[in-house]
C-alpha positions, 0 to 999 in steps of 0.5 A: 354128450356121447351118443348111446347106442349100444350098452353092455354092462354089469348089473346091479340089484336095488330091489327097493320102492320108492326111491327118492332123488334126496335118498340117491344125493342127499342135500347135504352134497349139493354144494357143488357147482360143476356136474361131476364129483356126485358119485361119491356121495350117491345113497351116501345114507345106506352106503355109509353107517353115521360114523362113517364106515361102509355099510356092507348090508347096503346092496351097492356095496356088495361085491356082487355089485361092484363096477355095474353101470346098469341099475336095477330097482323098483317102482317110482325110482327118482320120486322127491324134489327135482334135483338134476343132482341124482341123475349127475350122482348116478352117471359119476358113480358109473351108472348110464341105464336105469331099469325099473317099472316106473319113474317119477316124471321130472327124475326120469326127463333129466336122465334123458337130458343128462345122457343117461336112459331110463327104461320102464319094464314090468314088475314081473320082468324087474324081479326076473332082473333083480333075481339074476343080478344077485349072481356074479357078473350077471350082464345085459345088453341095451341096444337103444337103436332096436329098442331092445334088452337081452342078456344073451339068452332067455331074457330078451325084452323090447322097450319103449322110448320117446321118437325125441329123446332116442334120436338127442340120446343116439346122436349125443345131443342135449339141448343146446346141441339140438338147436345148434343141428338147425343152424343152417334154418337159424341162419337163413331165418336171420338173414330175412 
């Protein structure tokens, strides 16, 4: 994984509740076996109308929208099953921060796994989000290290991240390359 340090990026607005993991990648596309090719299918049910032409009332396909990498929704995002799928959809579609008051707890550890960063704010400071990513090219910056949002002016907020999960996320570890940092105590543990 590259390491998340620093991310300044477009946001886009998802002002919905709920959310869950077979709305985000329906299971229909699941059939894939490597972790890439997801994004194509990300919310394909409100992305695309049944006969299969874009659905222009659906929030990501507004031009206000287009080429954001970071997310903005409500409550409970990546509630359902607990298919890595999602986070693997969101990442290919572009997407490496997803902001929103809470998350469902399985949804939001493969975030952290896959490299991309979750971040928890209130529903006051969701709304303030959601209302000026409704204006073009509305951008913030997420600095992982000083655990801290700002979109250059009045919108400064702090977060909270797990000690564990900032250091995988800032250094570009996932868990293997985790245990792999221990070699040298691994090899001095074999060689007793």
């Amino acid at each position: 994984m590259k390491p998340f340090i620093v991310h300044t990026g477009k946001v886009a607005g998802l002002d919905r509740a709920n959310v869950d993991t077979d709305q985000i990648i329906p299971k229909q596309f699941l059939k894939r076996i490597e972790r890439t090719g997801f994004g194509q299918f990300l919310f394909y049910d409100w992305r695309y109308r049944a006969d299969g032409a874009q659905n222009e009332e659906f929030e990501l396909n507004q031009p206000v929208n287009q080429g954001a990498s970071i997310l903005v929704a409500r409550e409970n995002f990546g509630c359902g099953s607990s298919r890595e799928h999602a986070p693997w959809a969101l990442l290919d579609y572009g997407f490496e921060v997803i902001i929103a008051p809470s998350f469902a707890d399985i949804f939001h550890q493969n975030c952290l796994k896959n490299g991309m960063l979750p971040i928890a704010l209130s529903d006051e400071d969701v709304t303030v989000l959601l209302k000026k990513a409704e204006q073009e090219d509305f951008t913030i910056t997420v600095d992982l290290a000083k655990q801290i949002i700002t979109d250059g002016a009045e919108f400064v907020r702090t977060f909270k991240v797990d000690p564990h999960w900032k250091r995988m996320l800032l250094e570009g570890l996932d868990e293997i390359g985790y245990t792999l940092s221990f070699d040298e105590d691994i090899v001095a543990y074999e060689a007793t």
